[in-house]
N, C-alpha and C positions, 0 to 999 in steps of 0.2 A: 621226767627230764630234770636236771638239774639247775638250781635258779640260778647259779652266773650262766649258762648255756641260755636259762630263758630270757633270762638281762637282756644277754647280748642280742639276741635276736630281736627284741623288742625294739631294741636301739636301731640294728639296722631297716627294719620294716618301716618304722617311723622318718628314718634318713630320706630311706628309698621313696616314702607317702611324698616326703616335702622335695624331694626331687623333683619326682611326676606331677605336680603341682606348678612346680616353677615354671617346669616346660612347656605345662598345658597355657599358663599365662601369658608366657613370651609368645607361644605362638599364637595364641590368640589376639595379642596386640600386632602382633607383627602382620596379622590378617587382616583385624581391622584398620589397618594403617595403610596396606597394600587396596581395599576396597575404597578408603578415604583417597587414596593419591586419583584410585582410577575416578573417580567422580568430581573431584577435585577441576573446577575449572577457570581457565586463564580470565582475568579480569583487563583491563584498559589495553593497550595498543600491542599489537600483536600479527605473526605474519604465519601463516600455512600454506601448504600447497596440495594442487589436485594434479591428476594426470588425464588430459582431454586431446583425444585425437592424438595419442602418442606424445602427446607433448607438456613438458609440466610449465602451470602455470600457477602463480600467486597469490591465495587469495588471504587479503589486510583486513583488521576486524579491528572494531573499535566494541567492546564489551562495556557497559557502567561500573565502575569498579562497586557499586551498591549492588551488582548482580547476584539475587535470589531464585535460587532454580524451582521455586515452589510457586515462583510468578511466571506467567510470559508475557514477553516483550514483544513489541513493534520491530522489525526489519525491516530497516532502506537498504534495498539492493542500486551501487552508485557504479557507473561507468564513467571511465576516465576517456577523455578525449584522445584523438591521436600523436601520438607522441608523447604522450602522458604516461603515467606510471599509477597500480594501484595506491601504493605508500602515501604518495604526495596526497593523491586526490582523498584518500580516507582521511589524513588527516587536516583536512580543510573540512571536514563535515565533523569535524567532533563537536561545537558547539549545536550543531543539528541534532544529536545524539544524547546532550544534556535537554534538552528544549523539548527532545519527545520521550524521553526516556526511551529510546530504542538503539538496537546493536545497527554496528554499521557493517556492512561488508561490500567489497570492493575487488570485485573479479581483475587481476591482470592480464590482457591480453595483447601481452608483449610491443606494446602503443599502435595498434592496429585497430581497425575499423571491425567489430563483430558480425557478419555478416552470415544474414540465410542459417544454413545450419550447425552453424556457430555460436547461433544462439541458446543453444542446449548447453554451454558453458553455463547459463542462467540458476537454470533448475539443477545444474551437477553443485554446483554453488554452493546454492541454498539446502539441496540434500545433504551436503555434508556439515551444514552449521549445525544442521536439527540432528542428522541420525549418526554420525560419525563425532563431532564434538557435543552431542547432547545439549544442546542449549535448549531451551524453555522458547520458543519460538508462536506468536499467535498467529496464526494461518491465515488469519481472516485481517491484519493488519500488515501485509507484508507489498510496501510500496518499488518501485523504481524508476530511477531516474539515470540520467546522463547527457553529457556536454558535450556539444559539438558533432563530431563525424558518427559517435555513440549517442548523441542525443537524436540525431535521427534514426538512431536504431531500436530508443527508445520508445519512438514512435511505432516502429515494424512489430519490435517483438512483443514489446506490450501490448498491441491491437491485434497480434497474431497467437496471443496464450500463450505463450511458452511457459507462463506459470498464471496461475487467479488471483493476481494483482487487486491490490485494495484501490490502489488507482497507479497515474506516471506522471513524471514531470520531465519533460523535454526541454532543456533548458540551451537556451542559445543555439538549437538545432544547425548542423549544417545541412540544407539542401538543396543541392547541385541540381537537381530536377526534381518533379513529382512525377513518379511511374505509375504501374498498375498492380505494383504489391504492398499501396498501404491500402489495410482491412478497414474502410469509412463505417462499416457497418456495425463495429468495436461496439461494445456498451461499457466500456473500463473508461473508468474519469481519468480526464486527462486535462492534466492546467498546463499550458503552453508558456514561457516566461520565453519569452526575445525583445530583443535590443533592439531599438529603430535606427541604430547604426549601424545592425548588425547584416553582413550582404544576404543574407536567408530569411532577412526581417519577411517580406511581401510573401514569401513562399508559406512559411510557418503559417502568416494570418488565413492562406490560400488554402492549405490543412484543417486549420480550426473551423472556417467556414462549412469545409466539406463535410466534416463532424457531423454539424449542430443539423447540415439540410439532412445527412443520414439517421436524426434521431438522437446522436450521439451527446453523452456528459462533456461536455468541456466549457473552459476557460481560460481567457488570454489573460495573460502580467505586458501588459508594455513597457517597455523599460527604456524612459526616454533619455537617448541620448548617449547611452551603452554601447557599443561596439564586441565586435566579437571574443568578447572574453567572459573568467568562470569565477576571479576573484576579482571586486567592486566592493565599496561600501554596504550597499545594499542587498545584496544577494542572501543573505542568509530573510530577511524581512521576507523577501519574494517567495522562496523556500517555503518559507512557514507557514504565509500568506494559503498556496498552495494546497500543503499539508491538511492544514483545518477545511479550508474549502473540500477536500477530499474525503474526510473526516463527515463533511454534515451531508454530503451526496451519499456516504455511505449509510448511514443513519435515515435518513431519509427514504433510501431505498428498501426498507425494513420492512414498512408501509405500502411504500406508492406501489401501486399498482397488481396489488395482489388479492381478487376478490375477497379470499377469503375473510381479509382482515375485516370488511365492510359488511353491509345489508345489502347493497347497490352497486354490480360489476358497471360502471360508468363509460358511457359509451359517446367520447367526443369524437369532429369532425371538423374539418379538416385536418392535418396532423402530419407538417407544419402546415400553422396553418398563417395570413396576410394581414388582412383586415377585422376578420370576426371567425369567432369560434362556437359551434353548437356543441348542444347537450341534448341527447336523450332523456328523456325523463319519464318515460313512458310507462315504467313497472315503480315508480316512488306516491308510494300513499300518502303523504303529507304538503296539504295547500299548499305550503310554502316551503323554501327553502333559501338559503343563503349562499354564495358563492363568492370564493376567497380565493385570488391568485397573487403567489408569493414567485419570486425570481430565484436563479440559482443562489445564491448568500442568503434566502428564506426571508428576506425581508415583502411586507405584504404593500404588496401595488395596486391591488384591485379588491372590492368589496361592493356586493350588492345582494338585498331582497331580491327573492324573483317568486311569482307565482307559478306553481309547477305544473306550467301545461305542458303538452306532449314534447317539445323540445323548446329549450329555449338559446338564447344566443349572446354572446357574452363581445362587445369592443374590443377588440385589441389591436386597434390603427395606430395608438400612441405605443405601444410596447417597441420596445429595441430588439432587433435578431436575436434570439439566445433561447436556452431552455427554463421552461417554469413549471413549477406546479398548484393544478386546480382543483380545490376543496371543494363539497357537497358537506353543508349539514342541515341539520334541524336545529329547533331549540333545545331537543336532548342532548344530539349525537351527531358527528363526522357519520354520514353514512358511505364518501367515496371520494378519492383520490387517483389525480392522473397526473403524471407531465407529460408535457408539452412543448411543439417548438415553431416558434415564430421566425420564419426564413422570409427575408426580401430583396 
């Protein structure tokens, strides 16, 4: 071959290298770019929609603009009253949203009352935060709440599952009656917040009681003096109040009542129980033992030595209605954990 014939070809082969070079990089960036958009996710106030029962409806997210998808977040699922709108109502919960660091989302259902199997808007919701927008979601911290016509629905579909609620908050519930489809037998915490000017006030406390004599986690917010509204000075305190409360039941519930974590499946009686409360003690090899009953906020109200005969019996004529829990240890060791509920 002759060398201007091999020149030239050399030249072009070289052209043609940095060509297919160029190309392989542009597309390559233009792939990784096109994988970055798809993962790429919306940060602070924002609006999408689902389609339930034929019908589309809205759902408003408040995201932390700090959102790191290598974390998961808390989800407050909030329900807007009737007449209400998801937009407004989300953005009245965004300082809820800095405070737990958790995404907000706020089903709209076109200001209507969610009812019965309507409630599957819930879980369509939250499906599509987690598996359709990919967000970083912790399952085991996913609350709900809502106001009004939906704060009583809070009450239904929270004690009825429609999703494994970390707990709910029923806030300023309306209830026109109490029928025979709220589930009293729920174990999802539930902190009740109503207004003693509110006209649902008696009914709400009427609820909460039924809770506590079925077993049930709860806790009232009295809000003296409130009437039936959703924004007040106060309400975000109430909120929180709430929140954390829900927080150390859940925490709490780690423990209680699960043999295995102990030496000693604990076996109390009455339960609720009036005036006094036994203990079996019947399989515990140790003289002594100590007994420790703290109230729902874990603060501790009760302490005593007790010799460990075959059952022994613990006061609780001074205790107020509600749920507690009672400790067994040793000088070692917690050998058992129960709550408990004093109804009267």
């Amino acid at each position: 071959m002759q060398p201007i014939l091999l020149v030239r070809n050399l030249i072009v082969y070289t052209n043609l290298k940095k060509t297919i070079m160029k190309r392989f990089l542009f597309i390559t960036f233009i792939s990784c770019f096109s994988l970055f958009s798809v993962n790429a996710q919306t940060t602070g106030s924002f609006q999408t929609s689902i389609t339930f029962f034929s019908q589309q409806h809205t759902l408003a997210f408040y995201v932390p603009t700090t959102y790191n998808s290598v974390k998961s977040y808390p989800l407050v699922v909030a329900l807007h009253g009737c007449g209400g709108n998801a937009v407004s109502f989300r953005n009245s919960l965004l300082s809820i949203s800095d405070s737990l660091d958790a995404i907000i989302l706020c089903p709209d259902f076109i200001g209507n009352q969610i009812i019965g199997a309507n409630g599957q808007i819930i879980p369509n919701a939250i499906d599509t935060t987690i598996n359709v927008l990919g967000y970083n979601i912790d399952i085991n911290a996913v609350y709900l709440t809502g106001f009004s016509c939906n704060g009583q629905e809070t009450f239904k579909q929270g004690w009825d599952e429609v999703y494994s609620f970390r707990g709910i908050i029923p806030f300023n519930a309306w209830i026109p009656m109490i029928t025979d489809d709220y589930n009293f037998d729920s174990k999802i915490p539930t902190c009740i917040c109503s207004g003693t000017a509110d006209g649902s006030y008696t009914k709400n406390v009427t609820l909460y009681d039924s809770l506590i004599f079925h077993n049930g986690f709860g806790k009232f917010n009295s809000l003296p003096g409130i009437g039936h509204v959703w924004n007040y000075a106060g309400r975000v305190g109430e909120l929180m109040e709430c929140f954390n409360w829900i927080d150390s039941i859940y925490n709490a519930n780690v423990q209680v009542d699960n043999p295995e974590n102990y030496n000693f499946d604990m076996n109390i009686y009455p339960n609720p129980a009036d005036n006094y409360l036994k203990i079996n003690l019947e399989n515990i090899k140790d003289n002594e033992v100590e007994v420790l009953v703290s109230n729902i906020n874990g603060k501790l109200i009760y302490r005593e030595n007790q010799i460990s005969n075959t059952v022994i019996k613990v006061n609780t004529s001074d205790f107020s209605s509600g749920m507690y829990f009672i400790q067994l240890q040793t000088k070692s060791e917690i050998i058992g954990q129960k709550k408990f509920v004093i109804h009267r």
